[in-house]
gemmi code that builds the backbone of each chain (N, CA, C; Angstrom):
import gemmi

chains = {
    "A": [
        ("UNK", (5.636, -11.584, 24.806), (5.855, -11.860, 23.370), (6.109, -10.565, 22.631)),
        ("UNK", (5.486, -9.402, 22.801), (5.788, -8.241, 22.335), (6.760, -7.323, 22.962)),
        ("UNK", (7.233, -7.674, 23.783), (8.597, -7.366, 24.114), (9.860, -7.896, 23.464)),
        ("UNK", (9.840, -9.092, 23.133), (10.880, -9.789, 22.649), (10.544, -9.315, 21.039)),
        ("UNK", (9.497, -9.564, 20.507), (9.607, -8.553, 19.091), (10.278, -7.597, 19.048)),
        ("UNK", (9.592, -6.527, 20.071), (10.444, -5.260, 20.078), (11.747, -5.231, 20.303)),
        ("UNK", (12.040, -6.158, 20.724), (13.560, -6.737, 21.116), (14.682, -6.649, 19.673)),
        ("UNK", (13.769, -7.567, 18.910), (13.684, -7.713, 17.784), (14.126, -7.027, 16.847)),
        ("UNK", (13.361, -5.836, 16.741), (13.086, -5.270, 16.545), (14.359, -3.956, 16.327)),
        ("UNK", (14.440, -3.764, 17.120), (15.731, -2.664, 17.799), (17.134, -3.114, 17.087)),
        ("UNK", (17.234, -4.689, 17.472), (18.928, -5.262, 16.985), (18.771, -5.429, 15.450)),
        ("UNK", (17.525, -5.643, 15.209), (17.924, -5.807, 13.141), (17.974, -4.388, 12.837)),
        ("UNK", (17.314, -3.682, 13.079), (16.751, -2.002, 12.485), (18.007, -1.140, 13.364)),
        ("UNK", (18.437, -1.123, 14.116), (20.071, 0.213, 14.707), (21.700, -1.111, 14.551)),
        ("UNK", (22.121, -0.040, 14.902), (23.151, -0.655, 15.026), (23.609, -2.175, 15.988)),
        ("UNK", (22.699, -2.145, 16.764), (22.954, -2.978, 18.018), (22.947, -4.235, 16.754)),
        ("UNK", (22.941, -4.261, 15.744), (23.129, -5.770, 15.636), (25.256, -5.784, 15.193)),
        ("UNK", (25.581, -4.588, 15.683), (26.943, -4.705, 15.095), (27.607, -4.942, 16.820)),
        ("UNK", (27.084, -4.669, 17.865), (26.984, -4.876, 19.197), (26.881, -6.418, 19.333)),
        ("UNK", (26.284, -7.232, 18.501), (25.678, -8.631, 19.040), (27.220, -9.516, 18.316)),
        ("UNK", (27.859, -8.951, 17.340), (29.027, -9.467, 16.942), (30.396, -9.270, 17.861)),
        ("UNK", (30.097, -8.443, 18.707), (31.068, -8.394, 19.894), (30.946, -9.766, 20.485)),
        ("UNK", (29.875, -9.874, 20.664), (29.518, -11.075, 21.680), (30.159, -12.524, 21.608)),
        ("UNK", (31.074, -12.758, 22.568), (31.978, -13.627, 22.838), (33.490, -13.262, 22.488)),
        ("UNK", (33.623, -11.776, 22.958), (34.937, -10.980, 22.790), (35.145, -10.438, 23.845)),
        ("UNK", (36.476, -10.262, 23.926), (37.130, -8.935, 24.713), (37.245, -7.917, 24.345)),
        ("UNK", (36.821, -7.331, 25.262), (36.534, -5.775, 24.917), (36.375, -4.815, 26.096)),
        ("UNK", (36.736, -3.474, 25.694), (36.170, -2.452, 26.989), (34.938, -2.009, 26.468)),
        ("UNK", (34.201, -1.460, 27.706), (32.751, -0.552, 27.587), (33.245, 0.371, 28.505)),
        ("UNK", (32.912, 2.154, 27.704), (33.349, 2.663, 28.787), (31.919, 3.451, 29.240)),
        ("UNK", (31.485, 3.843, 30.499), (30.642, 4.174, 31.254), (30.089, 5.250, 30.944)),
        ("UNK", (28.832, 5.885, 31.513), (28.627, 7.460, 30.969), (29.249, 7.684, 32.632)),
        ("UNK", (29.876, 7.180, 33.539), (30.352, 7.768, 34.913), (31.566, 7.454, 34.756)),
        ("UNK", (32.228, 7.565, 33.655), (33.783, 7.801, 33.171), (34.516, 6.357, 34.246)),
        ("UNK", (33.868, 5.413, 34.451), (34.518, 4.072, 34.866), (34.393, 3.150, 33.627)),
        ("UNK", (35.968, 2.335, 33.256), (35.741, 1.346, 32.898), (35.474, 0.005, 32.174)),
        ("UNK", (35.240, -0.645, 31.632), (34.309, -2.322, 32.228), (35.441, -2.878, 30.932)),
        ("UNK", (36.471, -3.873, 31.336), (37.271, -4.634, 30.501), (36.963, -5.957, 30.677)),
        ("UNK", (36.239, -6.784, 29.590), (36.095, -8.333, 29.744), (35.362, -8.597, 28.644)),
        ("UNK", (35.221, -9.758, 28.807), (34.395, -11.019, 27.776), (32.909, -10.410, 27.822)),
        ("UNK", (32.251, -10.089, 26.272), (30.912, -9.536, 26.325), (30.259, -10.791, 26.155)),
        ("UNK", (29.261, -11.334, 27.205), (28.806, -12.728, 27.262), (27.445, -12.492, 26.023)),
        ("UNK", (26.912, -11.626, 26.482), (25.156, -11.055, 25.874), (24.727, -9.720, 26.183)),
        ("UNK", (24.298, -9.335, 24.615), (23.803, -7.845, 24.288), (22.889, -7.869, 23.789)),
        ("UNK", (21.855, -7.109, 24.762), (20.544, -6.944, 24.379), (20.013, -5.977, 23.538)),
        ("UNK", (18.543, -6.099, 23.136), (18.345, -4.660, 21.897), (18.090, -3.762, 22.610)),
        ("UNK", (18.531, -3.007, 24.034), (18.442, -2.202, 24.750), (19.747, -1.886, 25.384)),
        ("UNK", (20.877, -2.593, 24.523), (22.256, -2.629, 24.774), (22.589, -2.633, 26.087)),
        ("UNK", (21.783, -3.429, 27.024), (22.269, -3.998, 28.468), (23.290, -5.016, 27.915)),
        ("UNK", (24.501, -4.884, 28.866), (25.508, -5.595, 28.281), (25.938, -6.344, 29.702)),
        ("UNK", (26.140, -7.754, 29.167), (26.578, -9.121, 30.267), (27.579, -9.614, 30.198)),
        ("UNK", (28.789, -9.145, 31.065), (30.201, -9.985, 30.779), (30.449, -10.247, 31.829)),
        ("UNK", (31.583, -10.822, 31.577), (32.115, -11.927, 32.756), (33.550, -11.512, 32.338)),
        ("UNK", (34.336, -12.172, 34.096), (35.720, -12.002, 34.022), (35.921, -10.548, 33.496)),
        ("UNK", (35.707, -9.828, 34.510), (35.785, -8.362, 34.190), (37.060, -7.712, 35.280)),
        ("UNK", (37.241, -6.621, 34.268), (37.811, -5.784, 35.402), (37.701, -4.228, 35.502)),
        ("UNK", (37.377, -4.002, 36.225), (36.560, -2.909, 36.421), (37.210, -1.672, 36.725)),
        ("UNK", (37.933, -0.828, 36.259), (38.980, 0.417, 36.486), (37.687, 1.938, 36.567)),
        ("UNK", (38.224, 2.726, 38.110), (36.633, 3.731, 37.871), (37.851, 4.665, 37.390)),
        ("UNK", (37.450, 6.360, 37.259), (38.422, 6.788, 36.867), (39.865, 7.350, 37.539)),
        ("UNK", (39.463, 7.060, 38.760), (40.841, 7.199, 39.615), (41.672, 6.333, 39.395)),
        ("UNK", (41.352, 5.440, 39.171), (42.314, 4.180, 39.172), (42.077, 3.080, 39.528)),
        ("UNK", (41.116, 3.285, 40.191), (41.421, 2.243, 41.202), (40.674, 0.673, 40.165)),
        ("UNK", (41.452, -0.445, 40.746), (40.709, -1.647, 39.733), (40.119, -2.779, 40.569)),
        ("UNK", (39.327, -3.349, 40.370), (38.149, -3.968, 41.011), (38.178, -5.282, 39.766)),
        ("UNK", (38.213, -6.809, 40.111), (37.666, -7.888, 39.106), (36.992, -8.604, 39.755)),
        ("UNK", (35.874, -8.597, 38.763), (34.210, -9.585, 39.136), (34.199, -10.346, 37.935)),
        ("UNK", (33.446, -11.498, 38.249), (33.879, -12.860, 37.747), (32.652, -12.573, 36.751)),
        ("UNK", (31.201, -12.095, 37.190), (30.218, -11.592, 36.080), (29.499, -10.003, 36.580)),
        ("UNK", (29.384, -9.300, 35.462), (29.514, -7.565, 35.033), (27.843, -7.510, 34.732)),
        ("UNK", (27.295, -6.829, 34.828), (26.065, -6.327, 34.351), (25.796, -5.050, 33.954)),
        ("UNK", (25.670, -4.598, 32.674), (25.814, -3.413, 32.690), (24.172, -2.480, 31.768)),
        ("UNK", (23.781, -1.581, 32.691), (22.191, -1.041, 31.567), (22.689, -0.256, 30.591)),
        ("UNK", (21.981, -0.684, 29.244), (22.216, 0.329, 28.393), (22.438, 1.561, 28.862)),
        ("UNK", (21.374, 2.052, 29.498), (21.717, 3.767, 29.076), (23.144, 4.268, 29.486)),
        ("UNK", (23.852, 3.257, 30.202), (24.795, 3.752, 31.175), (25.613, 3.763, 30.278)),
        ("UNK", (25.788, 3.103, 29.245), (26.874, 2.722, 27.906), (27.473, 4.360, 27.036)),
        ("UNK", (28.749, 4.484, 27.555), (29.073, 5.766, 26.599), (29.781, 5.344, 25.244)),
        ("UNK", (30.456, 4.257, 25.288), (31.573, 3.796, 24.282), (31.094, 2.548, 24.251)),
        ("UNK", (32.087, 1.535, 23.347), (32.302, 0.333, 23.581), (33.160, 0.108, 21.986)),
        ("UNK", (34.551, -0.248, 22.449), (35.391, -0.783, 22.272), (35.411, -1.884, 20.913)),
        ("UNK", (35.985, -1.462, 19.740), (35.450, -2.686, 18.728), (36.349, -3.894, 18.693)),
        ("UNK", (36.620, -4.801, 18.808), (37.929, -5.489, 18.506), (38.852, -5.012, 17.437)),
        ("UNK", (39.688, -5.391, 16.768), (40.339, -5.448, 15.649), (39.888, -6.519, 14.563)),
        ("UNK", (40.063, -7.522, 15.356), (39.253, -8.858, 14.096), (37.962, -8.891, 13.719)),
        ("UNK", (36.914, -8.294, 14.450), (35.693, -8.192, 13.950), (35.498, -7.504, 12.291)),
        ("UNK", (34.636, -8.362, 11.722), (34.556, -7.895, 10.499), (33.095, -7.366, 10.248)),
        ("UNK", (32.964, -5.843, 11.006), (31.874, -5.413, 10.614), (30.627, -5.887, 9.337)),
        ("UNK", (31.658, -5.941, 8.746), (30.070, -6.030, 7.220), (29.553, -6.799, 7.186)),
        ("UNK", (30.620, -8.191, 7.623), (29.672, -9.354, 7.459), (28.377, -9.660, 8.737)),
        ("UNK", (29.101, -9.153, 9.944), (28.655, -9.091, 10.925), (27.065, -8.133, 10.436)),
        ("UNK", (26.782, -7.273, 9.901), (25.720, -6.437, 9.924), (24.721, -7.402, 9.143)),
        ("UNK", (25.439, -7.925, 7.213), (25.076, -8.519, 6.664), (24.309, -9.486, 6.888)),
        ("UNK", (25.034, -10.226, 8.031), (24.192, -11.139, 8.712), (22.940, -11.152, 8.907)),
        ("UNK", (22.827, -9.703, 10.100), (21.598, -9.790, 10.686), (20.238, -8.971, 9.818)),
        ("UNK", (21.362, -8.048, 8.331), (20.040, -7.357, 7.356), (19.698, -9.280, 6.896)),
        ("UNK", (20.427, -9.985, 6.484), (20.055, -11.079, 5.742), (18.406, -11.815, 6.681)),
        ("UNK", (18.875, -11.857, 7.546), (17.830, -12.386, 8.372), (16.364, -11.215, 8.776)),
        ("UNK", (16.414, -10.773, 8.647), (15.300, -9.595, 9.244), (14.510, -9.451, 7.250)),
        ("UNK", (15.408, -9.508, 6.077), (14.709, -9.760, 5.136), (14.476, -11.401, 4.614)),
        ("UNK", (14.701, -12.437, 5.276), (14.401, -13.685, 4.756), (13.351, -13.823, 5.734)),
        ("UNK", (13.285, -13.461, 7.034), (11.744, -13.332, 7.773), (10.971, -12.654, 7.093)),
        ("UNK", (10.870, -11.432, 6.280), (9.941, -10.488, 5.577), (9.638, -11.058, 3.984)),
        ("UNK", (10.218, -11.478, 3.780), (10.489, -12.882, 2.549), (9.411, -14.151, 3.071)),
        ("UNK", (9.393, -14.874, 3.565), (8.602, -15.358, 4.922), (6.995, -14.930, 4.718)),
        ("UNK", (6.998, -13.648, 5.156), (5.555, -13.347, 5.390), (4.913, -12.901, 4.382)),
        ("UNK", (5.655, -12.318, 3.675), (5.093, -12.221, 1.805), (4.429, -12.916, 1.378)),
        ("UNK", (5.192, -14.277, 1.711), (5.340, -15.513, 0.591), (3.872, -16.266, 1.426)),
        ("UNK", (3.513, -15.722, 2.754), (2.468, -16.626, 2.782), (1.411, -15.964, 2.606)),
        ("UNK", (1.564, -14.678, 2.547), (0.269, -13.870, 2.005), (-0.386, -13.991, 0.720)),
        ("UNK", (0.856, -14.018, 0.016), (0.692, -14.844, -1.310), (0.215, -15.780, -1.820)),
        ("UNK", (0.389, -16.344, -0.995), (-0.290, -18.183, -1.084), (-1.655, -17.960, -0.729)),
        ("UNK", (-1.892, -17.069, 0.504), (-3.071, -17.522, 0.497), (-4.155, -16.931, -0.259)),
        ("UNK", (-3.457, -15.719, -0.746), (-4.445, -14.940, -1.936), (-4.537, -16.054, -3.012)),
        ("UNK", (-3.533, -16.461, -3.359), (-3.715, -17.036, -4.783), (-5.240, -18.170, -4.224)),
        ("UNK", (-4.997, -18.951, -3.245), (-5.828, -20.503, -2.591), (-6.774, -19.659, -2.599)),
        ("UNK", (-7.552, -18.427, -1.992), (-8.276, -17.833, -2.498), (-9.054, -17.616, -3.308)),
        ("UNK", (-8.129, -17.069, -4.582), (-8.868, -16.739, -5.927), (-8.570, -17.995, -6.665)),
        ("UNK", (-8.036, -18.954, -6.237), (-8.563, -20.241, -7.406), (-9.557, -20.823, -6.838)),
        ("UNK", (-9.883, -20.646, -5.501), (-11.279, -21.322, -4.909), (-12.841, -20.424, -5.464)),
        ("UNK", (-12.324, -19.113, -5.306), (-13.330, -18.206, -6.052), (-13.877, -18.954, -7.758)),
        ("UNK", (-12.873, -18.962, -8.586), (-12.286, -19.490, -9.886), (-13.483, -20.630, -9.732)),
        ("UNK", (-12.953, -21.622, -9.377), (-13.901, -23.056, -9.190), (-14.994, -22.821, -8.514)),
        ("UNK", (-15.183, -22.260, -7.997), (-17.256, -21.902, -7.700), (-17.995, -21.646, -9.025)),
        ("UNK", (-16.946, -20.459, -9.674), (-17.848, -19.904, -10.810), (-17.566, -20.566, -11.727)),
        ("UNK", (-16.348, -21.520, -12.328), (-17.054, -22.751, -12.963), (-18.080, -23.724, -13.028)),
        ("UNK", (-18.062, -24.025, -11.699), (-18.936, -24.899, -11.054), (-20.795, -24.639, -11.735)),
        ("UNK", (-20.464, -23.093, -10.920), (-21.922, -22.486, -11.460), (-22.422, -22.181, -12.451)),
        ("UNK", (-20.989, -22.341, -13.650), (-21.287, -21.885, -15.169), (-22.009, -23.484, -15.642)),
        ("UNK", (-21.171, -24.451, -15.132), (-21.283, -26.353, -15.505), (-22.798, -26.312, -14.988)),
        ("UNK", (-22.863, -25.737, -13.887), (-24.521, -25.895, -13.699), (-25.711, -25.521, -14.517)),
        ("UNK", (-25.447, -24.092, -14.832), (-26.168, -23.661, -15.141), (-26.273, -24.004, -16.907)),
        ("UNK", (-25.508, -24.436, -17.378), (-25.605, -25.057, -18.944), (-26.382, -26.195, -18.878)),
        ("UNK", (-26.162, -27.526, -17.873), (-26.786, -28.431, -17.709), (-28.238, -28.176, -17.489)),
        ("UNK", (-28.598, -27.297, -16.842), (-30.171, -26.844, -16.722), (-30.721, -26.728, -18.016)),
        ("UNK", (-29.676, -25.467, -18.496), (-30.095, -25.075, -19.811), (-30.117, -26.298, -20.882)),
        ("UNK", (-29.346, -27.566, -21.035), (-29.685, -28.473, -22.294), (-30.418, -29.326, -21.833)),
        ("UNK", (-31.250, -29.692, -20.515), (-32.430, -29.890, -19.775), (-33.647, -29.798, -20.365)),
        ("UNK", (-33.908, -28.427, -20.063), (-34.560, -27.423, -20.675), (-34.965, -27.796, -21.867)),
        ("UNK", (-34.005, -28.071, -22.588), (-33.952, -27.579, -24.200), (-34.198, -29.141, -24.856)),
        ("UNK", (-33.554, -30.393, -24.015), (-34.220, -31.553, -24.144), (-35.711, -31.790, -24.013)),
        ("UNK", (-36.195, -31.105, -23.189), (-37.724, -31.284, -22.614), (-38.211, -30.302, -23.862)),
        ("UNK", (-38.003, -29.716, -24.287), (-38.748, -28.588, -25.553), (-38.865, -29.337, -26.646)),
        ("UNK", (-37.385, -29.948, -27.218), (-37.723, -30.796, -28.340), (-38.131, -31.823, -28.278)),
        ("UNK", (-38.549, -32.745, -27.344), (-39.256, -33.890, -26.892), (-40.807, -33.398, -27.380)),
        ("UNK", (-41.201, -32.158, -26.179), (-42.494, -31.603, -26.607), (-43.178, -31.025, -28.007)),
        ("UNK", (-41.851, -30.988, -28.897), (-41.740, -30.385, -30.089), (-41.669, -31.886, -30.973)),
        ("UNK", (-41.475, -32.646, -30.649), (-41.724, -34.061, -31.327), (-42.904, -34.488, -31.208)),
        ("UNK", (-43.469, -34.436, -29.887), (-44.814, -34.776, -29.579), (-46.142, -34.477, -30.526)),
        ("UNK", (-45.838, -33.419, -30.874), (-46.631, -32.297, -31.444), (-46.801, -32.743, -33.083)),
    ],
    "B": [
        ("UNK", (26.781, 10.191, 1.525), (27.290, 11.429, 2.367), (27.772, 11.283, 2.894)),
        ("UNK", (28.299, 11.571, 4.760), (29.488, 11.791, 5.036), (29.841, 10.321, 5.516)),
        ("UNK", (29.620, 9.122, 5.318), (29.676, 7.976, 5.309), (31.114, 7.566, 5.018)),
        ("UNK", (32.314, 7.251, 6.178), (33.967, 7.109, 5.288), (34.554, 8.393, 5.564)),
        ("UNK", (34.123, 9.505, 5.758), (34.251, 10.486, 5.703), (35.157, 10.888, 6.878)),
        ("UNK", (35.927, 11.603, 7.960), (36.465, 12.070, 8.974), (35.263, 13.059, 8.996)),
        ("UNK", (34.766, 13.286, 10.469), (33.701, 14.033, 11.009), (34.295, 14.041, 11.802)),
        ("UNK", (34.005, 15.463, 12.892), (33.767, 16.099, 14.343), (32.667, 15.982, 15.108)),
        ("UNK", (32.265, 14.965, 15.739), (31.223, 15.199, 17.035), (31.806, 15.575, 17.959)),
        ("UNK", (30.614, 16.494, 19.198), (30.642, 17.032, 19.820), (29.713, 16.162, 20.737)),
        ("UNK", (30.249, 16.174, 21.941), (29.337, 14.571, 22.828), (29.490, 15.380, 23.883)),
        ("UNK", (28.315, 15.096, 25.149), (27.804, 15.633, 26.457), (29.050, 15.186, 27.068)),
        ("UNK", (29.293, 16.203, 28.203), (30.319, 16.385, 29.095), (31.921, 16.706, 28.133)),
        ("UNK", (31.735, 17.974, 27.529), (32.846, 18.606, 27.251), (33.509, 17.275, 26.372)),
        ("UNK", (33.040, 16.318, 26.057), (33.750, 16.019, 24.601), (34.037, 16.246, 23.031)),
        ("UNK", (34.904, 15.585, 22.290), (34.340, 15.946, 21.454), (35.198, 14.495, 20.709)),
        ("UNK", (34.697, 14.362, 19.733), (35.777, 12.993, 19.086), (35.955, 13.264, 17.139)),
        ("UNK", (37.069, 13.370, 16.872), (37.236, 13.238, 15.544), (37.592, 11.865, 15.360)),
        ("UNK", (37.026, 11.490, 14.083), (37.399, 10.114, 13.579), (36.487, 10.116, 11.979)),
        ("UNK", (36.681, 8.553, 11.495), (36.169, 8.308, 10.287), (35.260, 7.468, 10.367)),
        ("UNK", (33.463, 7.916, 10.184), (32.231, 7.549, 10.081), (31.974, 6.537, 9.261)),
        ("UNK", (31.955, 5.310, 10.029), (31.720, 3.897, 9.183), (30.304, 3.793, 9.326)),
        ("UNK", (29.627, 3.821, 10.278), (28.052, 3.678, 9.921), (27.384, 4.502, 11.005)),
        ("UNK", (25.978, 4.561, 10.850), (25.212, 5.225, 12.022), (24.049, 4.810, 11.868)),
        ("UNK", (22.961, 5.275, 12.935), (21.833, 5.001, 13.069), (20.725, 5.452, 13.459)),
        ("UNK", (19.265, 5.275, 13.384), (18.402, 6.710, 13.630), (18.304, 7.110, 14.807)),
        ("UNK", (19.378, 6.334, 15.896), (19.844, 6.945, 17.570), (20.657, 7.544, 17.346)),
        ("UNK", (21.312, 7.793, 16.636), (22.890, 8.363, 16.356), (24.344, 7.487, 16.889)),
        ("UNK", (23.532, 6.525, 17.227), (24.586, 5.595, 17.712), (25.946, 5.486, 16.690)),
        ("UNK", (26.913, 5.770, 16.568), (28.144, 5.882, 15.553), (28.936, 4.528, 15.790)),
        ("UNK", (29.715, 4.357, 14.202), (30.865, 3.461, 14.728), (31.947, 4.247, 14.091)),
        ("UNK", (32.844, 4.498, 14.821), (33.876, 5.485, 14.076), (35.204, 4.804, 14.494)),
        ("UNK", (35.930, 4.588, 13.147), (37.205, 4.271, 12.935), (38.479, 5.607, 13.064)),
        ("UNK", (39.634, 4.971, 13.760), (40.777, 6.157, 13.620), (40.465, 7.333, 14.911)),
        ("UNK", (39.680, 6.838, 16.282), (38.808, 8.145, 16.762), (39.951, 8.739, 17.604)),
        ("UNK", (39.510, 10.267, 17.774), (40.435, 11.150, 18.749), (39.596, 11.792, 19.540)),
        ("UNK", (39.773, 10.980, 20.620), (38.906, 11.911, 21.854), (39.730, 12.810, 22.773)),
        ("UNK", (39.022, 14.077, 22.416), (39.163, 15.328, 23.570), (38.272, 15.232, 24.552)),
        ("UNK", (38.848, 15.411, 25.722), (37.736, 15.721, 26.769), (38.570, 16.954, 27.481)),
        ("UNK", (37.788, 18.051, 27.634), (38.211, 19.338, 28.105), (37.309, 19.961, 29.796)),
        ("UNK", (38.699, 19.892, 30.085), (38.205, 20.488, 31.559), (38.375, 22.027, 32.220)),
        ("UNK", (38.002, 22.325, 32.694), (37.954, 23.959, 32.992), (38.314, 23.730, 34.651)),
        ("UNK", (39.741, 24.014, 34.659), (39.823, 24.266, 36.464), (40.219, 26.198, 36.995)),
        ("UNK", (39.603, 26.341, 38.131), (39.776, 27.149, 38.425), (41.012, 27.755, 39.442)),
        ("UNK", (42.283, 28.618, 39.044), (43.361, 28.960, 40.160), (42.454, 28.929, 41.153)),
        ("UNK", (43.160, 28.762, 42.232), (42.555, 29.363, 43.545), (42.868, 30.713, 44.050)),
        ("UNK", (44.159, 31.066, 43.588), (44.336, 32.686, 44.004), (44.138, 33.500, 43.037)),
        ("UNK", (44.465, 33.503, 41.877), (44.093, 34.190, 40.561), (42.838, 34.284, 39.920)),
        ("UNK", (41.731, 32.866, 40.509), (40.447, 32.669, 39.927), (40.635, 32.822, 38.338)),
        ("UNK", (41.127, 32.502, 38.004), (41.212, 32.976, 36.102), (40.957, 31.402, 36.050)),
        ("UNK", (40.373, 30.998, 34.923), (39.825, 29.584, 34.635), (41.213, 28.757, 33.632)),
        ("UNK", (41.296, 27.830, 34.020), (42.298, 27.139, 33.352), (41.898, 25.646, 32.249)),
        ("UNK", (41.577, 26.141, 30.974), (41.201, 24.889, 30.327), (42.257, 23.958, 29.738)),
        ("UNK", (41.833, 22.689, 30.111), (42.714, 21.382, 30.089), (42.188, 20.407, 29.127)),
        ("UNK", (42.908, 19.720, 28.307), (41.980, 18.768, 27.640), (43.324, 17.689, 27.376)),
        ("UNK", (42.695, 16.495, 27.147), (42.921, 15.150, 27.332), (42.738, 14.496, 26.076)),
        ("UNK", (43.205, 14.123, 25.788), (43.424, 13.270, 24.039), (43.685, 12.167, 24.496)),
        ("UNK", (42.936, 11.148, 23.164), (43.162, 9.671, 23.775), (43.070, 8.779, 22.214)),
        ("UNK", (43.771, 8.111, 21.843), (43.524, 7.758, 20.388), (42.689, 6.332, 20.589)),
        ("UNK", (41.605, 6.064, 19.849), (41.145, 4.660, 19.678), (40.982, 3.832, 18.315)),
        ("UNK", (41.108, 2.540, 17.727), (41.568, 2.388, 16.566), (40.215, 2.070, 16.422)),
        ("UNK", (38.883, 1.698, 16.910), (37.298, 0.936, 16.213), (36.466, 1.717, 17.848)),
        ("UNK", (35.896, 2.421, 17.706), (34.337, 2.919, 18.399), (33.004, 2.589, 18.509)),
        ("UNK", (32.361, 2.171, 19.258), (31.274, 2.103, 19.163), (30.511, 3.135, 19.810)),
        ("UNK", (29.590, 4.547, 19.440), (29.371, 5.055, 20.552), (27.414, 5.124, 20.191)),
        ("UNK", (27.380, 5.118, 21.793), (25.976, 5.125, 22.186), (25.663, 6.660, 21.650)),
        ("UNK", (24.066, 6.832, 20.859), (23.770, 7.904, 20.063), (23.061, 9.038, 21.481)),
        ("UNK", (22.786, 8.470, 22.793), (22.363, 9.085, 23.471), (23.459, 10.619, 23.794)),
        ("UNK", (24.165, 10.222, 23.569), (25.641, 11.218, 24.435), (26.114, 12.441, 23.322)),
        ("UNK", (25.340, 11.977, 22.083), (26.267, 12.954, 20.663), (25.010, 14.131, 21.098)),
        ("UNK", (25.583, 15.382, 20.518), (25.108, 16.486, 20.541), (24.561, 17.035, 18.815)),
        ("UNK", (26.166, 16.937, 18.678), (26.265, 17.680, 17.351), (27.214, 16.207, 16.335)),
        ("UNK", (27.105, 16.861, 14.818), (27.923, 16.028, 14.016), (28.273, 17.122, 12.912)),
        ("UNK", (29.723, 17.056, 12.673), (29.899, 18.139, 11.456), (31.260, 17.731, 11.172)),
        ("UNK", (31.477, 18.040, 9.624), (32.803, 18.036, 8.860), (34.114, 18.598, 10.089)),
        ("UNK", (34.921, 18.027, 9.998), (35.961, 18.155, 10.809), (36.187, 19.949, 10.944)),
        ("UNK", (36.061, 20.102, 11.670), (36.728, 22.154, 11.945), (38.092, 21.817, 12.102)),
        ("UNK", (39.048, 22.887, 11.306), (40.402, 22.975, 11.211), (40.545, 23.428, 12.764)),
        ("UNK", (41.592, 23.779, 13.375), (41.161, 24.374, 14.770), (42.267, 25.534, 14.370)),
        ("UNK", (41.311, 26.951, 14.877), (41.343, 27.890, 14.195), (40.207, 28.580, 13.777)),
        ("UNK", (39.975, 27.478, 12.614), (38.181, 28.304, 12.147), (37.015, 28.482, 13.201)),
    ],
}
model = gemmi.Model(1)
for chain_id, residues in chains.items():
    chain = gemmi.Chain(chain_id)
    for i, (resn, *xyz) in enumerate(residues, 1):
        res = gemmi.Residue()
        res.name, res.seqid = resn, gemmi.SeqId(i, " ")
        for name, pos in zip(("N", "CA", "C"), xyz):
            atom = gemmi.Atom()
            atom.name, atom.element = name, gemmi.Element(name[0])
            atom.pos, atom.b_iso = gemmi.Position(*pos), 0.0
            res.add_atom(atom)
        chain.add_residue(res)
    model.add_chain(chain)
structure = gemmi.Structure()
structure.add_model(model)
structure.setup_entities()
């Protein structure tokens, strides 16, 4: 569970959430071992391990190699290729929108429960004020009773 | 700041890339529009031994680069200065 936070974590807060708008594009990634990787980015993780398919794989000699699915570890990532149609801003927008409507979210229930809180506080010490008057015209019934008596 | 801007990085293994700085991040991960990558190689004659530097230009129109690989970041150098 705290991995996948941190997961989390990484793609709203760096760039990798402008990485996750690749996803379901063509595109190159090129290698830190100067090979490479042309295909469909299936899934990008917040550790920018990148999963495509229908690849083709050029190292830097030349030579070309196609695998039907690519796996690639972040660290190995030197480049990666933006499309043309991708529309960055909205793409980022996206994912600030979401990382503050979750933080929006947890505010809002902290909030709540302070307030349920201090109106429960609130109604005790009414409670105890209603009490304690009733004692007091008690009291004060039983005096002038005794004060009639007399 | 230099946000839009044309910048010069300088990236591990004798690169270097000019382009225009659309965003970044506290990896240095860049996205740079318009980029020009140099990559410069140093070969050596074999009978002369005198070193022979080579470099390689490559134009790209949208970048994404991993912040692990940048070195340096600075206002474009005229080449010359």
């Amino acid at each position: 569970m705290a991995a996948a936070a941190r997961e989390n974590y990484y793609i709203k807060n760096t760039l990798i959430c402008l990485l996750k708008a690749v996803e379901g594009k063509v595109t190159t990634v090129e290698l830190r071992n100067e090979n490479t990787v042309t295909g469909r980015v299936d899934h990008v993780d917040g550790y920018m391990n990148i999963s495509m398919s229908n690849v083709c794989y050029k190292s830097y000699r030349g030579n070309v190699t196609n695998f039907d699915s690519f796996f690639v570890q972040g660290i190995n990532v030197r480049y990666v290729h933006i499309p043309d149609e991708i529309d960055m801003r909205k793409a980022m927008e996206k994912y600030i929108k979401l990382e503050s409507d979750a933080q929006n979210k947890v505010q809002k229930r902290i909030r709540d429960a302070a307030m349920k809180k201090i109106k429960k506080r609130q109604e005790a010490v009414l409670k105890a004020e209603k009490k304690q008057e009733e004692k007091e015209e008690t009291v004060k019934q039983s005096t002038d009773k005794v004060a009639d008596q007399t | 700041m230099s946000l839009d801007e044309r910048i010069y990085v300088k990236m591990r293994n004798e690169r270097e890339l000019r382009g225009r700085l659309h965003a970044y991040d506290q990896h240095l991960n860049m996205i740079l529009g318009d980029v020009e990558e140099t990559v410069t190689t140093v070969e050596i004659d074999e009978e002369t031994y005198e070193e022979i530097y080579k470099s390689t230009k490559r134009n790209i129109p949208m970048l994404f680069v991993r912040g692990d690989g940048v070195i340096l970041v600075s206002p474009p150098m005229r080449t010359g200065t």
